[in-house]
DSSP file (Angstrom, degrees, kcal/mol; ACC not computed):
  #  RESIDUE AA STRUCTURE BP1 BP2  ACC     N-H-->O    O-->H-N    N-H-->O    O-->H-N    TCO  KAPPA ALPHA  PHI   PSI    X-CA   Y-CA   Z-CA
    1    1 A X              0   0    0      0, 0.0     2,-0.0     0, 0.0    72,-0.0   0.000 360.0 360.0 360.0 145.7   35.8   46.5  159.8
    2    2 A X        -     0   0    0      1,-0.1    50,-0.2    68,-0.0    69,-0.2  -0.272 360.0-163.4 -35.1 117.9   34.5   48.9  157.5
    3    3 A X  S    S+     0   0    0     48,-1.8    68,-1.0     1,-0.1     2,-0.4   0.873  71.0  41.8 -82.3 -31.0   34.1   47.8  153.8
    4    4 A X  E     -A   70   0A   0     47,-0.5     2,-0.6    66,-0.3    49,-0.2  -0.896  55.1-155.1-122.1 150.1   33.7   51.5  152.3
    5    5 A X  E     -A   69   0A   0     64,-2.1    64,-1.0    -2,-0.4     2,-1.0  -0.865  20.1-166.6-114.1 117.2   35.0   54.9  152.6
    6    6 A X  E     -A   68   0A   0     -2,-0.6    72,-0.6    62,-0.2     2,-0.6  -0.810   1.6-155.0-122.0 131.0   32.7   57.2  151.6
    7    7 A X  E     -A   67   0A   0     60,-2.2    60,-2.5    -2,-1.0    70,-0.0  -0.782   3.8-150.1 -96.0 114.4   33.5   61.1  150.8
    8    8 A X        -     0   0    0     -2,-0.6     2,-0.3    58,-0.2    59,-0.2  -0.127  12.5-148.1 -69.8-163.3   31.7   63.8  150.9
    9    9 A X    >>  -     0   0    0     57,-0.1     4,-1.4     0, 0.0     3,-1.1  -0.757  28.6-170.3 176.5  79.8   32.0   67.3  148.6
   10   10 A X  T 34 S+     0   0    0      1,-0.3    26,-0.1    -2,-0.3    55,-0.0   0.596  78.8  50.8 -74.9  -7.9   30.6   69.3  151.5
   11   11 A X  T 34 S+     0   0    0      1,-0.1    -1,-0.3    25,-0.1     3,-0.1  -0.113 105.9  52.7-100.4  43.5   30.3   72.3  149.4
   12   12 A X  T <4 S+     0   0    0     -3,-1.1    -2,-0.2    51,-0.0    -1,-0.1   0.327  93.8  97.8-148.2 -40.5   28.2   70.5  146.4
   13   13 A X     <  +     0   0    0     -4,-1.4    27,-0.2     1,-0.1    23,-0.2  -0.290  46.5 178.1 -89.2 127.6   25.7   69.2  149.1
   14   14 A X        -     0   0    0     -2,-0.1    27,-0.1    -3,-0.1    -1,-0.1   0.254  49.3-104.5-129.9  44.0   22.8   70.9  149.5
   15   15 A X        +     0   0    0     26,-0.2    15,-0.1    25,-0.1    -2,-0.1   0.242  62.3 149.2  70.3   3.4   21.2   68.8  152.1
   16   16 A X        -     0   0    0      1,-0.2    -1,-0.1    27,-0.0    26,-0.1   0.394  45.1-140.8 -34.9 -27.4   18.8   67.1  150.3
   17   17 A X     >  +     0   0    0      1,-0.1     4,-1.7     3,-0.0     3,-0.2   0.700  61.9 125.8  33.6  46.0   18.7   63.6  152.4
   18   18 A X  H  > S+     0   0    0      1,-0.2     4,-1.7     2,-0.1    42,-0.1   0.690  83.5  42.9 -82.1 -21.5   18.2   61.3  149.2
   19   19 A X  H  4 S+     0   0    0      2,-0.2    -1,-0.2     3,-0.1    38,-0.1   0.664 104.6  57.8 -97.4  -2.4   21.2   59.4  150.5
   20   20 A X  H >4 S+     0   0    0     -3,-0.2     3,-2.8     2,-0.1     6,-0.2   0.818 118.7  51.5 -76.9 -80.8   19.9   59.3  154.8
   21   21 A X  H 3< S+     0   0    0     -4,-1.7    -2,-0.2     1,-0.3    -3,-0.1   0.414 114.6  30.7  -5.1 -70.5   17.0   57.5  152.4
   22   22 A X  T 3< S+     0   0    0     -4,-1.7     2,-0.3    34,-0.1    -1,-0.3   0.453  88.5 104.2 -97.4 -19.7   18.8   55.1  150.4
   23   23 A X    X   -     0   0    0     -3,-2.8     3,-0.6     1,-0.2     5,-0.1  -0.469  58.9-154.5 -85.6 117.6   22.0   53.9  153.0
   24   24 A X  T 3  S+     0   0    0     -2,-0.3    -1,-0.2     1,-0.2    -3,-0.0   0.733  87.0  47.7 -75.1 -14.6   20.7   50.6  154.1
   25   25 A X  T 3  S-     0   0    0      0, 0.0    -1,-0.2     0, 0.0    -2,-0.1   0.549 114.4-115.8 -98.6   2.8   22.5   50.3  157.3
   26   26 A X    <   +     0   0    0     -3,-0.6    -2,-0.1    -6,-0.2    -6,-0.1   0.930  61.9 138.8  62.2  45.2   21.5   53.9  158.2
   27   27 A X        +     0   0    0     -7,-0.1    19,-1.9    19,-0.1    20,-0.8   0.084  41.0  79.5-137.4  55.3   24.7   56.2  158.4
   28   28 A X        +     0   0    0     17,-0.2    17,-0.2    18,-0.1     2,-0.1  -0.272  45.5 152.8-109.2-150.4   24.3   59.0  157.2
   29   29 A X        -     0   0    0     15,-0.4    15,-3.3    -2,-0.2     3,-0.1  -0.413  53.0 -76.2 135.2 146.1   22.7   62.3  158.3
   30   30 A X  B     -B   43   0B   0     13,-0.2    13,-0.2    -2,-0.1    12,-0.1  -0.326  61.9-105.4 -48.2 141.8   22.6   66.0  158.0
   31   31 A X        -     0   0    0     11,-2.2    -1,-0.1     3,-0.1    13,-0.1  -0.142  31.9-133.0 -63.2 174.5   25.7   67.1  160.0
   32   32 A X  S    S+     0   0    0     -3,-0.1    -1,-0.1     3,-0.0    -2,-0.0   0.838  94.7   6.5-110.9 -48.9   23.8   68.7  163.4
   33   33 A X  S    S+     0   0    0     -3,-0.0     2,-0.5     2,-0.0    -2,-0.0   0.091 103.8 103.4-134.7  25.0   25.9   72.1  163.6
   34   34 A X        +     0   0    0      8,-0.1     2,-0.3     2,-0.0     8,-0.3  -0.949  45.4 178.9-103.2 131.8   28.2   72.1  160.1
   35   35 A X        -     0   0    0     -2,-0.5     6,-0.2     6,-0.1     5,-0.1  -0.989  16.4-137.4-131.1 151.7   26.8   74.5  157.3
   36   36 A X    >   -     0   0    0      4,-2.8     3,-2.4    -2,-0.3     2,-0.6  -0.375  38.3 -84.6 -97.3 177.4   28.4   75.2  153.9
   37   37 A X  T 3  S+     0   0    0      1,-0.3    -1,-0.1     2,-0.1   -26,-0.1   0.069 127.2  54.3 -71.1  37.5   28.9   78.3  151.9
   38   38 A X  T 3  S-     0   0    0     -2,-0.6    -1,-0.3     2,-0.1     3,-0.1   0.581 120.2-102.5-134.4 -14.7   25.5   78.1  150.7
   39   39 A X  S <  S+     0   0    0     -3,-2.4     2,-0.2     1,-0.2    -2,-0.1   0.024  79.7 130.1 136.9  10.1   23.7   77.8  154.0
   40   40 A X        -     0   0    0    -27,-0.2    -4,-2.8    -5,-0.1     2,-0.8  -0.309  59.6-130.3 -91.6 172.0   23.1   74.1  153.7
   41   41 A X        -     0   0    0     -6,-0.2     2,-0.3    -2,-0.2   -26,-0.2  -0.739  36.0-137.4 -94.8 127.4   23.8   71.4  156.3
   42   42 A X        -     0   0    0     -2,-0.8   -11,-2.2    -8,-0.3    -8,-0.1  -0.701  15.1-105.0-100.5 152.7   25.9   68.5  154.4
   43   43 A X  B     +B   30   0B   0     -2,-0.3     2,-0.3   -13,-0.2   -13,-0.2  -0.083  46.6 169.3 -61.4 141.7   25.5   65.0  154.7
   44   44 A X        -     0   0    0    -15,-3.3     2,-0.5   -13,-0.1   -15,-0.4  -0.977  32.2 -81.0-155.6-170.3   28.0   63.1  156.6
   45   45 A X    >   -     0   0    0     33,-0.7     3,-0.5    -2,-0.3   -17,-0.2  -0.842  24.9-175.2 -89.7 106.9   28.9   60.0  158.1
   46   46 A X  T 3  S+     0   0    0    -19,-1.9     3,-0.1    -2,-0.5    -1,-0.1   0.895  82.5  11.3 -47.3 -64.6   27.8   58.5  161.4
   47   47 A X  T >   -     0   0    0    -20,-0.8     3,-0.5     1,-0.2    -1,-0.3  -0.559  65.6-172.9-148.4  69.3   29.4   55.5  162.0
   48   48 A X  G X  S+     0   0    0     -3,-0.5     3,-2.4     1,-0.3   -44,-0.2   0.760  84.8  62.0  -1.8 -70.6   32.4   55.0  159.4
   49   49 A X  G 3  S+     0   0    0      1,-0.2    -1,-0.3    -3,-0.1   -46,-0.1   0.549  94.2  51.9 -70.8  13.3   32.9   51.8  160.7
   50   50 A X  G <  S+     0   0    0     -3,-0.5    -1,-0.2   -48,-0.1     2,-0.2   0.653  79.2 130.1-118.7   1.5   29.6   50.0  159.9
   51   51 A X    <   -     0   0    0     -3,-2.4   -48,-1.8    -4,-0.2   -47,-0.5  -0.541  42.0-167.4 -51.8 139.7   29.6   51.0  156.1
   52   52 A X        -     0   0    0    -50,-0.2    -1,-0.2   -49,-0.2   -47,-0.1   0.335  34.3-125.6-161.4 -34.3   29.1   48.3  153.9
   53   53 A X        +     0   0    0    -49,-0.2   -48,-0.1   -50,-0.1    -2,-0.1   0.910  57.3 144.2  56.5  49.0   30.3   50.4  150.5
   54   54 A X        -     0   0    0    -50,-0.1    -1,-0.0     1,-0.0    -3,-0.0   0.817  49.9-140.7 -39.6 -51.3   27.2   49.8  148.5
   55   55 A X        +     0   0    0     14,-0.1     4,-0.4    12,-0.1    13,-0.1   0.624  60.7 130.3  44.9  44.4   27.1   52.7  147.1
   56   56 A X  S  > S+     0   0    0      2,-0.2     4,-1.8     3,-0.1   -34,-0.1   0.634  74.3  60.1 -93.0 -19.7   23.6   53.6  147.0
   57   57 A X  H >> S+     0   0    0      1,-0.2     4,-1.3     2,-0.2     3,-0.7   0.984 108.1  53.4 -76.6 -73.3   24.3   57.2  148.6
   58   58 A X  H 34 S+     0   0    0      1,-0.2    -2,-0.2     2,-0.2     8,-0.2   0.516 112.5  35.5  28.1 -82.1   26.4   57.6  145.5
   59   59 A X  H 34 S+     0   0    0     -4,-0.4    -1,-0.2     1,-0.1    -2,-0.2   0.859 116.2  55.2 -62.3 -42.2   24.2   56.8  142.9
   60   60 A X  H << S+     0   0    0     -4,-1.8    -2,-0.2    -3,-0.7    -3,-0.2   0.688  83.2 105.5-103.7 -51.9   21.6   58.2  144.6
   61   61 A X    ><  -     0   0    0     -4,-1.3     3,-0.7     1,-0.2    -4,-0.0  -0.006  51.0-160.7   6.0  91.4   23.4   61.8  145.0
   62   62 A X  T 3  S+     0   0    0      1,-0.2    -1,-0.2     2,-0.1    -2,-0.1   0.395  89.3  38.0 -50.5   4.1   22.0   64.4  142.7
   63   63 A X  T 3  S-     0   0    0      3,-0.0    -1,-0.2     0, 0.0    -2,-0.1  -0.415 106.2-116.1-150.7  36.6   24.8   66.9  142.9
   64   64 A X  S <  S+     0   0    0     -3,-0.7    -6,-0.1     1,-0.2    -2,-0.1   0.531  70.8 139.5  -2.2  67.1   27.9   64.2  142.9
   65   65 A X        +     0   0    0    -53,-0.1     2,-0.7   -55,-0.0    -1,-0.2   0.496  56.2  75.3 -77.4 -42.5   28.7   65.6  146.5
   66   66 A X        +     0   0    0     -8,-0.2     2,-0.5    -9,-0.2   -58,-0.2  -0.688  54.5 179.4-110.8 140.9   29.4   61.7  147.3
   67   67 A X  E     -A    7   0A   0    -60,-2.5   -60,-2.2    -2,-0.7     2,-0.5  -0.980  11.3-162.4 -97.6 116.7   32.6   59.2  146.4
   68   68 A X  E     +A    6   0A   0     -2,-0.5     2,-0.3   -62,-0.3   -62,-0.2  -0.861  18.1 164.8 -74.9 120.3   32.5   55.7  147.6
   69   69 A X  E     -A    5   0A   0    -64,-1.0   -64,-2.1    -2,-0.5     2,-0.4  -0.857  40.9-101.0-134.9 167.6   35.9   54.0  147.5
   70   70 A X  E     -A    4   0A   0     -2,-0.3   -66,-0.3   -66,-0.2   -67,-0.1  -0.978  34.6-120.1-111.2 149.1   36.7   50.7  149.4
   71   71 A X        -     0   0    0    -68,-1.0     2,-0.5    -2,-0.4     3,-0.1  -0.125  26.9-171.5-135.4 136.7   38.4   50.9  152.4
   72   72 A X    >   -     0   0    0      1,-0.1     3,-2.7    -2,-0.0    -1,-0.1  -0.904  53.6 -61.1-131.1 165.9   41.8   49.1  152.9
   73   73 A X  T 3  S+     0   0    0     -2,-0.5    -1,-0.1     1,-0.3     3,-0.1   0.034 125.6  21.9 -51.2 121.7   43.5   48.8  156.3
   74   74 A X  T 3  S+     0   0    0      1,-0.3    -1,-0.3    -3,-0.1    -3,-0.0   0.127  86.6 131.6  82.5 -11.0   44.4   52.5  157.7
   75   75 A X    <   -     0   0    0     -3,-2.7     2,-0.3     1,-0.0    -1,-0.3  -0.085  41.3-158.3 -54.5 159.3   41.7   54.5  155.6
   76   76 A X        -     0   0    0     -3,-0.1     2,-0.1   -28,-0.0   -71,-0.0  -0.986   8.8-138.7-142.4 135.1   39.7   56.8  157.6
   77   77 A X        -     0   0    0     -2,-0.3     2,-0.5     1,-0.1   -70,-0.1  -0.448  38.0 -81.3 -88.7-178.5   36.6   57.9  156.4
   78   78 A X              0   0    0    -72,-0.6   -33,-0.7     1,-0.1   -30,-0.1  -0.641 360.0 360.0 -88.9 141.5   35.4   61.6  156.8
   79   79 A X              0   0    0     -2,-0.5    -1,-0.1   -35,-0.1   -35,-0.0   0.220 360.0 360.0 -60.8 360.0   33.9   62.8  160.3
């Protein structure tokens, strides 16, 4: 099971990929066909369940687009 839930602020993100960089298990990515009201494609989450809740996408974040919480029994991260 997941250890972190991590949220995005899909209209704050403006695609940058310092946080694809930094996630050491590798799950994030620009969303493939989502764009926000600024024309970028926001970061999202691959594969919820293999988060580790570091919270290096987080720090990393220039535009505190991302929240990191840690994940208790029924959480769902976002899709």
């Amino acid at each position: 099971m997941a250890k972190g839930l991590v949220k995005f602020d899909e209209e704050r993100c403006k695609g940058c990929e310092l946080c694809v960089s930094v996630c050491p298990v590798k799950i994030i990515a620009l969303h493939e066909t989502k764009i926000n009201s600024k024309g970028f494609r926001p970061a999202c989450v691959l594969e919820a369940d293999k988060c580790i809740g570091c919270a290096n996408c987080a720090i990393m974040c220039p535009d505190g687009a991302i929240s990191v919480f840690m994940r208790e029994e029924g959480d769902e991260a976002d899709e």
